[in-house]
C-alpha positions as CSV (number, residue, x, y, z in Angstrom):
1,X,-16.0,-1.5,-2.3
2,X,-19.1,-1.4,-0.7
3,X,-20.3,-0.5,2.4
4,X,-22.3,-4.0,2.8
5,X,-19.3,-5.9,2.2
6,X,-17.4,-4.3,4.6
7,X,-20.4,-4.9,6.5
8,X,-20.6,-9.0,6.6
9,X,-16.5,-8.9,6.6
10,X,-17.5,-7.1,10.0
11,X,-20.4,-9.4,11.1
12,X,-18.0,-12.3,10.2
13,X,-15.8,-11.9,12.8
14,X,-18.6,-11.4,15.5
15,X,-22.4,-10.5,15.6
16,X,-23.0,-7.0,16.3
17,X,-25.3,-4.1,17.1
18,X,-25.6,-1.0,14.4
19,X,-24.3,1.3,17.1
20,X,-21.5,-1.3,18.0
21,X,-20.4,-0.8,14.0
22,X,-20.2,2.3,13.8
23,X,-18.3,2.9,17.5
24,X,-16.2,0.2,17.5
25,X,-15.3,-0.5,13.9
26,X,-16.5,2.5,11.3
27,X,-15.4,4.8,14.2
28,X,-11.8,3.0,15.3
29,X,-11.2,0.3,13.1
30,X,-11.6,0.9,9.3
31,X,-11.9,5.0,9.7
32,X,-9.1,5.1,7.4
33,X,-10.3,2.7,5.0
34,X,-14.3,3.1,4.5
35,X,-16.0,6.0,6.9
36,X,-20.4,5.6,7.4
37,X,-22.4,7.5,9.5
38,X,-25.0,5.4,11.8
39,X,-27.8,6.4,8.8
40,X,-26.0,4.5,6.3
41,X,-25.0,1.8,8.2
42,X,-28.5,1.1,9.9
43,X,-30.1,1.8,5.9
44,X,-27.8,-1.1,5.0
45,X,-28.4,-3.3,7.5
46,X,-31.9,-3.2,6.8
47,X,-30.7,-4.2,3.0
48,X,-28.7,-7.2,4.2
49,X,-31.5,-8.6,6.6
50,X,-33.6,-8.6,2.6
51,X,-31.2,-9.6,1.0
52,X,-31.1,-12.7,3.6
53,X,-27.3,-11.9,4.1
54,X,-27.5,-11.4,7.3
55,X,-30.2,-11.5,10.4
56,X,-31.4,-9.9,13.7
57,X,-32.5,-11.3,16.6
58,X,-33.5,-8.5,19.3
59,X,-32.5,-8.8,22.8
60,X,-35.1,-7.1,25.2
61,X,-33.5,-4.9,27.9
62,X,-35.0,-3.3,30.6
63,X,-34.1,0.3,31.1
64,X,-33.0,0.9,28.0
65,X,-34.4,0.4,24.5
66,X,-34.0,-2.9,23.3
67,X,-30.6,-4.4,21.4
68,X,-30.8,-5.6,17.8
69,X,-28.0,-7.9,17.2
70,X,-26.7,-8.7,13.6
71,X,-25.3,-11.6,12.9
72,X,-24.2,-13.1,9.0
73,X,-25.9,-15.9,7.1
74,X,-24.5,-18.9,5.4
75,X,-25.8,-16.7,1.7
76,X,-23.6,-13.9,3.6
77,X,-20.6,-15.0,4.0
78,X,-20.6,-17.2,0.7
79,X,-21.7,-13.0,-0.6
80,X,-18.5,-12.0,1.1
81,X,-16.4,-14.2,-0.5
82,X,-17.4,-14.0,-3.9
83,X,-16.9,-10.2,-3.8
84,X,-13.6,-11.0,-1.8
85,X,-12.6,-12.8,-4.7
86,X,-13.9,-10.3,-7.5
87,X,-11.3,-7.5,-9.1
88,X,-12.1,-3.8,-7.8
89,X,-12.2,-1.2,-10.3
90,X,-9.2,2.2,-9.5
91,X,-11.7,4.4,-7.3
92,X,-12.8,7.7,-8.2
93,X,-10.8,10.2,-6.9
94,X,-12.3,13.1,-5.7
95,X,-10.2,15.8,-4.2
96,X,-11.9,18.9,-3.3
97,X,-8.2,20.6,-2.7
98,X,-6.9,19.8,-5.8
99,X,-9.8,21.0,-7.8
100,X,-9.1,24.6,-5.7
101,X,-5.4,24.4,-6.6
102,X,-6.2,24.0,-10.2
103,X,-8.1,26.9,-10.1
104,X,-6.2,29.1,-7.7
105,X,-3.9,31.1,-9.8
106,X,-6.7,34.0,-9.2
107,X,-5.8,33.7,-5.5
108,X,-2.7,35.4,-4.0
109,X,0.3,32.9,-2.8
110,X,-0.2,33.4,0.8
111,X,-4.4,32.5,0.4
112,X,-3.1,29.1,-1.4
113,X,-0.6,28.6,1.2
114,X,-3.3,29.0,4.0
115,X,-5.5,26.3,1.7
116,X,-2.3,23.8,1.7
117,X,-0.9,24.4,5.2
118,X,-4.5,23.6,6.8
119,X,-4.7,20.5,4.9
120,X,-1.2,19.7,5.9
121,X,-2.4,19.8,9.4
122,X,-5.5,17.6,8.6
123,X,-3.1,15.2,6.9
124,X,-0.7,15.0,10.1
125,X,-4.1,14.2,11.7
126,X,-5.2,11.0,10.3
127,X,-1.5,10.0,9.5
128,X,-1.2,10.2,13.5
129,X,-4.7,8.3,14.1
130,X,-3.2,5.4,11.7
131,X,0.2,5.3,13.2
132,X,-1.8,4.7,16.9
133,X,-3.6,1.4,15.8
134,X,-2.2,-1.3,17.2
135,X,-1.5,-3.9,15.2
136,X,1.9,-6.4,15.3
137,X,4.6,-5.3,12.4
138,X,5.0,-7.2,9.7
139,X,7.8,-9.5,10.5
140,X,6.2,-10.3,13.8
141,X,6.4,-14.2,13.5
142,X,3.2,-14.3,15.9
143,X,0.9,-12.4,14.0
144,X,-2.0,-14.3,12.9
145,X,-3.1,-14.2,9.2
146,X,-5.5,-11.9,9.8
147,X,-3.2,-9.3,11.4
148,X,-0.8,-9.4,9.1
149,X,-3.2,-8.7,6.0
150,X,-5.0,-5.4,8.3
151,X,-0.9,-4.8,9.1
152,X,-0.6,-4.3,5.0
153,X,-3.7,-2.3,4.1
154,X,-3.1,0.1,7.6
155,X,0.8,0.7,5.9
156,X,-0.7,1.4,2.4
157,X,-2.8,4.2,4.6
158,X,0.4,5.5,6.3
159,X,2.2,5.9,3.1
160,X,-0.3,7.5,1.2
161,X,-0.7,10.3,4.0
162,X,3.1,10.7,4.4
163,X,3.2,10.9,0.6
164,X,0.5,13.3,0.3
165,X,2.3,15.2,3.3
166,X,5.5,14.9,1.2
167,X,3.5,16.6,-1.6
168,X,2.3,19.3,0.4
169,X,5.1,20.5,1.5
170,X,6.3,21.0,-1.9
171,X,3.8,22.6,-2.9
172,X,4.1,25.4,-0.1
173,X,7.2,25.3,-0.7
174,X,6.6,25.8,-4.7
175,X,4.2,28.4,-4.0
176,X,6.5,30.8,-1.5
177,X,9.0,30.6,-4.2
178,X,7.2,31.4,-7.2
């Protein structure tokens, strides 16, 4: 995926400001899914107003600096949906843990436990901050399209954090044993 896509899905559903992508959707909405800081998300708005995927029209304010809104072009949103519709490669997986567990027989058990019990914290974290977007269940007969298909991807994010919490308490659990 790329951050522009995710981008113009955004701007699709309502013109925005830079900071309003980053506050109200980076920041709340898709956290779980795709995070950007304001740099790269401003760097590739720039791109997309180029590209001629999207525009900007700036709103003048007084006491305050002025408002550039983004909205998506026609060229966007026929972008969006031929990446929509485009096959998506298994992401690389980088996990800094794993990479210290694989090399942590050097350590002693209670240092690797430390290392697993403080990502088992992190994990309970962003499990919780998934579990407290609200968004109708899946056999909610008045969800719109929309929210069901969000509903689907925000439950592939729960499991894989209760999995991964799953996983880490077997590996403390391996590790006090051994």
């Amino acid at each position: 995926m790329s951050l522009a896509h995710a981008i113009l899905g955004l701007l699709q559903q309502e013109e925005m400001t830079g900071y309003d992508l980053k506050t109200s959707c980076f920041d709340q909405c898709i956290a779980h899914l795709w995070p950007a800081d304001q740099a790269q998300i401003y760097r590739t708005l720039d791109k997309l107003v180029e590209q001629g995927w999207t525009t900007c029209k700036v709103e003048i304010q007084r006491d305050r600096p002025n408002r550039k809104v983004y909205s998506v072009t026609e060229a966007g949103i026929a972008e969006l949906i031929q990446w929509l519709q485009c096959h998506q490669p298994l992401p690389k997986v980088r996990e800094p843990l794993l990479i210290q567990l694989f090399f942590a027989a050097q350590l002693p058990n209670e240092a690797i436990i430390q290392l697993l019990k403080q990502q088992l914290a992190a994990r309970h974290e962003k499990l919780a901050e998934c579990e407290s977007i609200e968004l109708p269940t899946l056999g909610d007969q008045s969800a719109s399209r929309e929210q069901i298909l969000q509903r689907l991807v925000l439950e592939l994010a729960i499991r894989r954090e209760e999995t991964y919490i799953d996983w880490l308490k077997t590996a403390i659990d391996a590790i006090r044993h051994q």
